[in-house]
N, C-alpha and C positions, 0 to 999 in steps of 0.2 A: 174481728174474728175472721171474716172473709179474707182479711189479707194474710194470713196466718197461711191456709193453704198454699195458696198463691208462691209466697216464697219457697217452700218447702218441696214444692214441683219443679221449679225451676233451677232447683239447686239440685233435684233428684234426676231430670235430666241433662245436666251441663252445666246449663246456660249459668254465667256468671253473672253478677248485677254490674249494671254500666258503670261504678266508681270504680270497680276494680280492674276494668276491663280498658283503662289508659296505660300508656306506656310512658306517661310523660313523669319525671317524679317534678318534686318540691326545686331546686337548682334549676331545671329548664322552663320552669314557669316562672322561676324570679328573672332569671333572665331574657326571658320575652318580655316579660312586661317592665321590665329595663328600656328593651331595645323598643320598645312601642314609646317607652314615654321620652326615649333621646329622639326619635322620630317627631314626635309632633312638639318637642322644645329646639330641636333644629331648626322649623317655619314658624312657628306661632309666637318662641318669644326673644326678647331684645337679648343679645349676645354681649355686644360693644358699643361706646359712643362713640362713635367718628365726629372731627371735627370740620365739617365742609369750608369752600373754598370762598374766601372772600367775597362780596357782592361789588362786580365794578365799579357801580359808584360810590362805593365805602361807608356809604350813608350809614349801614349798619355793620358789625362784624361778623367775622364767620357765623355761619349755621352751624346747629348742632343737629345732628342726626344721627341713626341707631342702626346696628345692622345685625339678623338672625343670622344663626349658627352656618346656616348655607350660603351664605354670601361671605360671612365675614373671614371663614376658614376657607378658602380657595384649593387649601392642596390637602387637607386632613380630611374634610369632608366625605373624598371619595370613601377613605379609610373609613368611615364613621359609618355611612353610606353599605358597604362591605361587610362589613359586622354586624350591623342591625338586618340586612338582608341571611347572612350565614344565620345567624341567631335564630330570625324568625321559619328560616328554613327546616331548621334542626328540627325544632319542635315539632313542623307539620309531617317531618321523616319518618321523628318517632312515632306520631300518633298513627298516623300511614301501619307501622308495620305491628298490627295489634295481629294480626291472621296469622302469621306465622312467630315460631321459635326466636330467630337472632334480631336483635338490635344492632344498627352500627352505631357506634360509641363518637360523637362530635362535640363531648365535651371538652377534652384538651382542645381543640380548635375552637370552641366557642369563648373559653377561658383564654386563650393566645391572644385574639382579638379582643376580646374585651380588657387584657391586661397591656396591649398593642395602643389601641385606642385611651386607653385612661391615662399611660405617660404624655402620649404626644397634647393631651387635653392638659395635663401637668403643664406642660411645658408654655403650651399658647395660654391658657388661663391664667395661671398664676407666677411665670416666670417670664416669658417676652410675649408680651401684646402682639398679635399682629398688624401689618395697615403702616407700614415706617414711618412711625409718628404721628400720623392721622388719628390711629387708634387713643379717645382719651380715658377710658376706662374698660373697664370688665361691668355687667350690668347681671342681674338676678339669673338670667336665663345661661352664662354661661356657665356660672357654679352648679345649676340643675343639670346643664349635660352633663355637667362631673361625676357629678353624682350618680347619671342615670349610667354613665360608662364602666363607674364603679360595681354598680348593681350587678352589669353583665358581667364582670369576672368573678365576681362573687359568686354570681351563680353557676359560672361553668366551673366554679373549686369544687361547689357544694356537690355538683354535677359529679365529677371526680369522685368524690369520696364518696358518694351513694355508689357508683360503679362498684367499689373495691369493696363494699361493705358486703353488698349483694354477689360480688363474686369471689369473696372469700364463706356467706355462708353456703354457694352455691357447690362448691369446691369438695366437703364430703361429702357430699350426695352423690357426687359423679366419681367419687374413690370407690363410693364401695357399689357401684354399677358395676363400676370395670371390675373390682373381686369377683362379684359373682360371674359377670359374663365369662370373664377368662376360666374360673373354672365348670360350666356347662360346657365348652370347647374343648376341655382336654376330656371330654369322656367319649 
């Protein structure tokens, strides 16, 4: 019963409750935590199996050995690297800009990259290995960046279409502003 008032003062002067009081929707939090979980499946787990370099005395054959996302991709990585930075930036932009009015909008740029990022991961995962031959497999951890790549464009779609949803029901509210402002001005 004590929280009863409580609410009721708070809502009677302003103040919002803290859930409502984020900028962040459902898309920029799938894709954060995308780009968190391609982040720590870059170092933590096995990508590829390389096939190491004979031992001189031949006594035994090649080594086999494994290499995480960041070593095995030399030249995607930056890109990987790029997007999970843009990504997790976005979110802390938006949550940033709760005190005032505008949002800048980095969904299409957080979907670009994450749809940028998930062909070239197409490509090297499931289409040419990289490593010119060394490369003898694809290992668990490189179908999980797939996937987590996939997340982030996912969620900068989902991003997208919350935008257009929210600025299409925004759109008569601000029609019929301008009605009445325009006409207190003509008097």
């Amino acid at each position: 019963m004590t929280e009863e008032p409580a609410k009721t003062k708070g809502l009677a002067t302003g103040h919002t409750p803290p859930a409502s009081a984020t900028r962040v929707n459902v898309g920029e939090l799938l894709s954060a935590v995308s780009a968190l979980l391609l982040l720590a499946s870059m170092f933590a787990t096995e990508w590829y199996g390389v096939a190491g370099v004979p031992d001189p005395s031949y006594a035994r054959p090649a080594t086999a050995t494994a290499e995480n996302g960041f070593n095995g991709l030399t030249d995607i990585r930056w890109v990987m690297l790029a997007t999970i930075a843009v990504t997790i930036g976005s979110v802390f932009l938006h949550a940033s800009q709760r005190e005032h009015g505008t949002k800048t909008d980095t969904s299409r740029v957080v979907a670009g990259l994450g749809a940028l990022t998930t062909l070239l991961l197409i490509y090297r995962v499931l289409i040419d290995l990289p490593g010119d031959g060394k490369v003898l497999d694809q290992k668990l951890g490189a179908l999980l960046g797939l996937v987590c790549a996939l997340g982030i464009a996912w969620g900068g779609y989902e991003s997208i279409i919350q935008q257009r949803v929210r600025g299409a029901a925004a759109a008569p509210r601000s029609r019929r502003r301008g009605r009445i402002t325009a006409g207190r001005s003509g008097r």
